[in-house]
C-alpha positions in Angstrom: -4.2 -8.6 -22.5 -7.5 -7.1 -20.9 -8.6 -3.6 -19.8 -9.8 -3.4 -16.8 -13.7 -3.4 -16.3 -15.7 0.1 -16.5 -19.2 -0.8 -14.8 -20.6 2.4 -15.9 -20.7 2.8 -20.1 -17.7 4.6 -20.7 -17.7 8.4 -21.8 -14.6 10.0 -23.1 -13.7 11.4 -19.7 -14.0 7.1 -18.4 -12.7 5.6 -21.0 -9.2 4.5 -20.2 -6.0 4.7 -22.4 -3.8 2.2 -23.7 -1.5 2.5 -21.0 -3.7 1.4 -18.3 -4.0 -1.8 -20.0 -2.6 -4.8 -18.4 -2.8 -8.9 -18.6 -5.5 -10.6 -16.8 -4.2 -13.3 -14.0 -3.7 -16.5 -14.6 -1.7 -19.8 -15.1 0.5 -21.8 -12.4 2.2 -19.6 -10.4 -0.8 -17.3 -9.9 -3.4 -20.5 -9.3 -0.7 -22.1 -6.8 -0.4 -18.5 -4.5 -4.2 -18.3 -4.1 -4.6 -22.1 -3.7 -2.1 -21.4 -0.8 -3.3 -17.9 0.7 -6.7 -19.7 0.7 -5.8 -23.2 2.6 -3.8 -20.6 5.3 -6.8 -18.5 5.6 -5.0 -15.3 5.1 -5.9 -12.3 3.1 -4.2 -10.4 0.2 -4.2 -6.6 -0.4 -3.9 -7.6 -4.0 -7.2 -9.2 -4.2 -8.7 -6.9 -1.8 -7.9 -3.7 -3.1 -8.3 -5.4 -6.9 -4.4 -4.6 -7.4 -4.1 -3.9 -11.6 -0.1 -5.8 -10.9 -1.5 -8.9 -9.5 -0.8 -11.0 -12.9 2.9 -9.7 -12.8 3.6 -9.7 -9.3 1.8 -13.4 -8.8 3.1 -14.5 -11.7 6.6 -13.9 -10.3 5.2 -15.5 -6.9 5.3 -12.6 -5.0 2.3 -11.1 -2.8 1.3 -8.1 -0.3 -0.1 -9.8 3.2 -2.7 -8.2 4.6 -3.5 -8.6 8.0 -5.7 -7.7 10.6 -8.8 -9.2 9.1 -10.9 -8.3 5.4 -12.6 -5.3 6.9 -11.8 -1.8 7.7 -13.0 0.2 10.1 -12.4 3.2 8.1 -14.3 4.3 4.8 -11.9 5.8 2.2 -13.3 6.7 -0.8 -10.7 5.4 -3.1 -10.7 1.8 -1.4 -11.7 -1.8 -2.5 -11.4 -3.2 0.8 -14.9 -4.0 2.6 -16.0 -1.6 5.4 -17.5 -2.6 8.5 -17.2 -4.0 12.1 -14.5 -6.8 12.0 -14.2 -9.9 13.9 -11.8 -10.1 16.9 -8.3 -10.3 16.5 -6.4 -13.5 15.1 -3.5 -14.1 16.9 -2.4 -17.7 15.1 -2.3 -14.9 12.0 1.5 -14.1 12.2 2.2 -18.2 12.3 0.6 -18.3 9.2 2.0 -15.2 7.2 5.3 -16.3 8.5 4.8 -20.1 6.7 3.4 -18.4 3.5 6.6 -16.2 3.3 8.6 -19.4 3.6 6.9 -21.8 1.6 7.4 -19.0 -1.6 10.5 -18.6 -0.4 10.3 -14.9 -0.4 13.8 -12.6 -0.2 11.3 -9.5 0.7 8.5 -9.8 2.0 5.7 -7.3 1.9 2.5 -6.9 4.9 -0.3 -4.4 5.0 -3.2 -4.2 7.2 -6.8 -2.9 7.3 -7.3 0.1 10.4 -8.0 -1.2 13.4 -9.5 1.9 15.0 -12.2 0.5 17.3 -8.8 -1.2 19.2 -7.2 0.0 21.9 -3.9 -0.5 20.2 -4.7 0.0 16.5 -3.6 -3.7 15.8 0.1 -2.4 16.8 0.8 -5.7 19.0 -0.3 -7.9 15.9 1.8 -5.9 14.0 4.7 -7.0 16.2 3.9 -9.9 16.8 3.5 -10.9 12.6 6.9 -9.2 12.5 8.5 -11.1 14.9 7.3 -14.4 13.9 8.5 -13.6 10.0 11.5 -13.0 11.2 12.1 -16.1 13.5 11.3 -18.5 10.5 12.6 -16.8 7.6 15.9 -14.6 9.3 17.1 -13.8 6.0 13.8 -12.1 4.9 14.0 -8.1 4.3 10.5 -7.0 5.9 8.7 -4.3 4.6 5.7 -2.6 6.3 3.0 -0.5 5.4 1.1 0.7 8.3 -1.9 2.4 9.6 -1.8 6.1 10.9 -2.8 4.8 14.4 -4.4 8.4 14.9 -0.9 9.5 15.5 -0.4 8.5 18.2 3.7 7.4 18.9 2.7 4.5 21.9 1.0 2.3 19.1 3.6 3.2 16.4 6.7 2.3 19.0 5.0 -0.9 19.6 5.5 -1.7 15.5 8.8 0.0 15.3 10.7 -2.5 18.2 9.9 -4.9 16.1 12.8 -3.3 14.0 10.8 -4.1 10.1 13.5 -3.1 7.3 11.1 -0.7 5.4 8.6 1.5 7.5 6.0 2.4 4.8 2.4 4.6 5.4 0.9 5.6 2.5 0.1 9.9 2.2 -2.5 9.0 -0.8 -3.8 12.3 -2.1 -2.8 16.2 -1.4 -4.7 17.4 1.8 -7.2 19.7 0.1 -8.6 16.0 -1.3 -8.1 14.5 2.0 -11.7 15.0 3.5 -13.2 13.7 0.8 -10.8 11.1 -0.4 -10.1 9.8 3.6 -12.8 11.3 5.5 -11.1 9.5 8.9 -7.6 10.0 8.3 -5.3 13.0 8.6 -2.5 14.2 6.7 -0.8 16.1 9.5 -1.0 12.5 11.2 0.7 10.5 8.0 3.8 13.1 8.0 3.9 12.7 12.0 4.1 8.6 11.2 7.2 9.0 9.1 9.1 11.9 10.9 9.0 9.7 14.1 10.0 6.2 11.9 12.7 8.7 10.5 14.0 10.1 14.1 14.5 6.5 15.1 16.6 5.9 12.0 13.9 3.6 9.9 14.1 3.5 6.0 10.6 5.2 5.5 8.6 5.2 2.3 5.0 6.5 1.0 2.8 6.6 -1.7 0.3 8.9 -3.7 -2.4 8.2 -6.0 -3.0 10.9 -9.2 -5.9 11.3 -11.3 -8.4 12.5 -8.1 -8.4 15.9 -8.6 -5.2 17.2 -7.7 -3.1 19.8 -9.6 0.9 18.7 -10.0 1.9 22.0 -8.2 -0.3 20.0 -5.2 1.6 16.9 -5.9 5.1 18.3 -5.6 4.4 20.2 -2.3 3.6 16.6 -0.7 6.4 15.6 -2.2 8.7 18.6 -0.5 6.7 17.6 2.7 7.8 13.8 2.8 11.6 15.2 2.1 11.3 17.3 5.1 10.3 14.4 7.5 12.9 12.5 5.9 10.8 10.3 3.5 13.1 8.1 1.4 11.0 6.1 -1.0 7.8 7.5 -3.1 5.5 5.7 -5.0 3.1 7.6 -7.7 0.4 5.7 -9.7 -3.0 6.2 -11.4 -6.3 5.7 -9.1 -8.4 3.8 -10.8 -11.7 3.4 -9.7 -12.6 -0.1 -8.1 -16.7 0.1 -8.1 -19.2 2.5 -9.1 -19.4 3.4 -5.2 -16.0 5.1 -5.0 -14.8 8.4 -5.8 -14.4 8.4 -9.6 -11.5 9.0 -11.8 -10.9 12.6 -12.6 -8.6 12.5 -15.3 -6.1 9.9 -16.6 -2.3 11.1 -15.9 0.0 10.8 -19.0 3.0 8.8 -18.8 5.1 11.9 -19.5 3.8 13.7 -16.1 4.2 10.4 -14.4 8.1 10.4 -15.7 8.2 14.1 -14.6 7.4 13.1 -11.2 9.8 10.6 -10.8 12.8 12.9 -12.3 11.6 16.1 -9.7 11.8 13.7 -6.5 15.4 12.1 -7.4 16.0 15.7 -7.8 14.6 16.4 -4.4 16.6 13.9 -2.9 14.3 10.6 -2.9 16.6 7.5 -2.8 13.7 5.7 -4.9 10.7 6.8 -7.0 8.5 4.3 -8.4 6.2 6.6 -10.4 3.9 5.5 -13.3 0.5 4.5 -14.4 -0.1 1.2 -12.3 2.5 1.8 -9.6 1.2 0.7 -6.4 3.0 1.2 -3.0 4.7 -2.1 -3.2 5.7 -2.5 -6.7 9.3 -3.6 -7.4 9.4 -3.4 -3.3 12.2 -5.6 -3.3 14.6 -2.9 -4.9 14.0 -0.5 -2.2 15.7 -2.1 0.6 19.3 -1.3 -0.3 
C-alpha cells in the first residue's frame, strides 16, 4: 500500500486520510496492459489523468481508452491531461482500440477522449468511427462512452449517438457555481443538454461528480435532481484529488459516511446505479452498469 504523493509539505487541511490510501501498480497483468497500450500507440485516461484505481482496474486487465490524441484543447482546473494544440486526427486509431479490446478480451469496454474544440466536428466522426470498428471485431462487447460536451451542439452529438454505444456517459464534474473556475470552457447548461438529448433518443445515460472542491452537499443534491430530470440513470461521486501543484487544490476531504449518504439519496431519487465513494471515478465497476 502507498499514499498517493503530496508535492507540497502537507498541512492538516493536505494531509490525506486513511481512506484515500490505495496500492501502487504493479506485477503481470498491469506490466502486460502498458507493454500493449504502448506497442499500439494508444493512450489511457488512467495514466493521463493519474487514475488512484489503476492498480485494481489493471490488475483485473481492464482499462479506459482514450482517444483523440494526449492533449486537450481545454484547460480544466481539476485535470492531469496535458493542454495544448494537438496533432491532427488519427484515423488508424479506432483499428487499434478495437485490437486492444480484443486481445484483453474485454466483456465492456470503456473509451474517453480529450476535447477536440479547434475541430469542426469535435472529434464526433472519430467517435463513430472507434465505435464502429469495436463493434465489428468484438460484436459481443458492451460499449460504453464518455464524451465531450461538443459545445452543445446536437449535429456533433448525433454523429456519436448513430453509432448506437450501449452506455452514453458525459461527466457534470462540479456544481455550476464551481464551474467557471473548475472548467473555465465548459458549461453546465451544455452537459444537462448532452444527456437530455442521449435520453430522448432512448440511450442509457450516465455522469459523474467530483467532491472535495468547494461545494456544499445541498449543491451536490441539486445536480443530482437535475440529472434525474434529463433522465440521467447512472452517477458516479468520488474525491478530487489533486494531480500537480498547478491544479485547483483540494478543499476538504469527504468522509465515507457523506459519500454513503450520497449514494442512498440518488437510489432514492431514482438512479438505477450510484457508484459513490472516495476513489470512485466515472468508470469504476463500469461493467455493472450496463444491465
Amino acid at each position: 500500500m502507498f499514499e498517493l504523493p503530496v508535492l507540497n509539505p502537507p498541512t492538516e487541511v493536505e494531509r490525506r486520510p486513511p481512506w484515500l490510501k490505495v496500492r501502487a501498480p504493479g506485477g503481470e497483468s498491469y506490466s502486460r496492459l502498458k507493454a500493449m497500450m504502448r506497442s499500439k500507440a494508444l493512450h489511457t485516461v488512467c495514466e493521463e489523468a493519474r487514475c488512484p484505481n489503476i492498480a485494481e482496474c489493471w490488475g483485473a486487465g481492464t482499462a479506459t481508452f482514450m482517444i483523440g490524441g494526449d492533449t486537450c484543447t481545454r484547460s480544466c482546473g481539476f485535470c492531469a491531461v496535458k493542454t495544448g494544440r494537438p496533432l491532427p486526427i488519427d484515423w488508424d486509431e479506432p483499428r487499434r482500440v478495437a485490437e486492444a479490446v480484443r486481445a484483453m478480451n474485454l466483456v465492456h469496454c470503456v473509451i474517453t477522449s480529450v476535447n477536440r474544440d479547434e475541430l469542426p466536428d469535435g472529434g464526433a466522426h472519430l467517435w463513430a468511427e472507434t465505435i464502429r470498428a469495436v463493434r465489428q471485431l468484438n460484436p459481443d462487447t458492451t460499449i460504453e462512452v464518455l464524451i465531450p460536451d461538443f459545445k452543445g451542439r446536437h449535429d456533433a452529438l448525433q454523429i456519436v449517438l448513430d453509432a448506437t454505444p450501449d452506455i452514453l456517459g458525459h461527466n457534470t464534474e462540479t456544481v455550476p457555481r464551481l464551474y467557471r473556475r473548475v472548467r473555465p470552457q465548459g458549461k453546465y447548461q451544455w452537459t444537462l443538454e448532452v444527456l437530455r438529448y442521449a435520453k430522448e433518443q432512448h440511450f442509457r445515460t450516465k455522469s459523474g461528480l467530483m467532491v472535495g472542491l468547494g461545494e456544499t452537499k445541498e449543491e451536490v443534491f441539486a445536480v443530482m435532481e437535475d440529472l434525474r430530470a434529463v433522465g440521467c440513470d447512472i452517477l458516479t461521486v468520488g474525491q478530487y484529488l489533486q494531480p500537480t501543484k498547478n491544479h485547483l487544490p483540494v478543499e476538504r476531504y469527504v468522509h465515507p459516511d457523506e459519500f454513503a449518504e450520497y449514494r442512498e439519496r440518488g437510489i432514492a431519487m431514482g438512479f438505477l446505479h450510484v457508484e459513490s465513494g472516495p476513489l470512485v471515478r466515472s468508470s469504476y465497476h463500469a461493467e455493472r452498469h450496463v444491465g
